[in-house]
N, C-alpha and C positions, 0 to 999 in steps of 0.2 A: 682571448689572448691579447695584451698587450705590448703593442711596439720596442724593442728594447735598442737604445739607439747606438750607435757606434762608432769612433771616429777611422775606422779603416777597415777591415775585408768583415765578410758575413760568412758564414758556413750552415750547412743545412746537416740533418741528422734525421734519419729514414729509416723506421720498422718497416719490413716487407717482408714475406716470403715467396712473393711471386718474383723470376726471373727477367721480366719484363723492363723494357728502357725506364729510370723516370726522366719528363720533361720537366724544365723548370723556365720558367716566364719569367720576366724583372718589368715591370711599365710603372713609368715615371705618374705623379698624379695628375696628369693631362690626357694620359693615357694613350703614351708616346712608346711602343717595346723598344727597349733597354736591350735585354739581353737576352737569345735565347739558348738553352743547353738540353741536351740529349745525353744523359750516360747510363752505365749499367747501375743497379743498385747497388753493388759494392762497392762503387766507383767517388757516391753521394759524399762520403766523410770529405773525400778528396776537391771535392767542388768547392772553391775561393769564388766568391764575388764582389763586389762594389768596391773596390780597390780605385778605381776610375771614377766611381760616379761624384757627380757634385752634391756639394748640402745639399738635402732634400729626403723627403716621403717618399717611398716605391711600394709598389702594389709588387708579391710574389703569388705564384702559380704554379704550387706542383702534383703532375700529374702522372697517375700510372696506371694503365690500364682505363676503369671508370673510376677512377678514386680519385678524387680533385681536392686540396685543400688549396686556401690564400690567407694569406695573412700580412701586412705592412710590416716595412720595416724603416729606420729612421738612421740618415746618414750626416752626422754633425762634423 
């Protein structure tokens, strides 16, 4: 998966059918956490981020249950 960059918020997008919280992790490429979030799964569409952050590469991290994906994203 390739970075896709953005000049203002990020939104996430989650198949799930377990009921369980997802986390979502934001660390800077220094590997400084940025930001962290806790919501329900139907909550995800609703998740806005990097509205705040500066230009830059972030490392994302979400996690539910044992399911972990990451993937960078780029904020111009």
């Amino acid at each position: 998966m390739n970075p896709k960059p953005s000049n203002e918020i990020f939104n996430l997008s989650v198949s799930t059918s377990s009921e369980e919280k997802v986390k979502v992790a934001v660390y800077d490429m220094i590997g400084r956490l940025i930001q962290k979030t806790e919501v329900r799964p139907n909550e995800v569409s609703e998740l806005q981020f990097g509205a705040r952050y500066p230009v830059g590469i972030y490392n994302v991290i979400v996690t539910q249950n044992n399911n972990h994906k990451s993937f960078k994203m780029i904020k111009r």
